[in-house]
C-alpha angles and dihedrals in degrees: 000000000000084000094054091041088054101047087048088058096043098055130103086224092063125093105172079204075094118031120133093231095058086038093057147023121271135213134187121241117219116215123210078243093063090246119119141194127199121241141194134251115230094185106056111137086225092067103038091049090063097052101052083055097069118105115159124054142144122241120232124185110231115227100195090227104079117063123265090234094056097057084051100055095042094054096039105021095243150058104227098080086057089104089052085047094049089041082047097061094035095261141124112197129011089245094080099049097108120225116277088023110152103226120200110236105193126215111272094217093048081057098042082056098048097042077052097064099037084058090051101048080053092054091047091043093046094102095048129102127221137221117196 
């Protein structure tokens, strides 16, 4: 896993400005083994807020022969949004998209904005505290 985590930072496909682990909560996962991973929170308002903020977008008609992640990088320049894209258009994995889907590709500098203010709102809110 380390491997695989290392090789995903290092590459030049890889901008941690979206990252899903700077985009959502995380929580740790405790195995009966004592050993435990670190997962990701889907549903994380900070994510989901930023993605019901996104109006403007461009449709692509997905061919089912070209990789997910290549659309992705040729539209955004990186890898690393492919999970925003996929949440986007209601999917989880680029394996479901069917053939001849028209995926919504929405517009990088809406996102940059909206990541923005999201960052922004963290900064103001750091010295909150939080009932839940």
């Amino acid at each position: 896993m380390a491997d695989f985590i290392d090789t995903v930072i290092n590459s030049t496909n890889y901008d941690k400005r979206y990252a899903s682990n700077n985009l959502m909560r995380t929580y740790q996962l405790e195995y009966a083994d004592g050993s435990l991973e670190e997962r990701i929170d889907y549903s994380d308002w900070r994510y989901t807020s930023i993605i019901k903020r996104l109006r403007k977008f461009t449709p692509y008609t997905y061919n089912g022969f070209e990789k997910f992640t290549a659309i992705v990088k040729r539209y955004y320049g990186n890898t690393t949004i492919y999970r925003l894209v996929l949440t986007f258009n209601g999917f989880m994995h680029p394996y479901e998209i069917p053939r001849g889907a028209v995926i919504k590709l929405f517009d990088p500098l809406e996102l940059k904005e909206q990541i923005q203010k999201l960052n922004n709102k963290k900064q103001g809110a750091s010295g909150r505290s939080v009932l839940v």
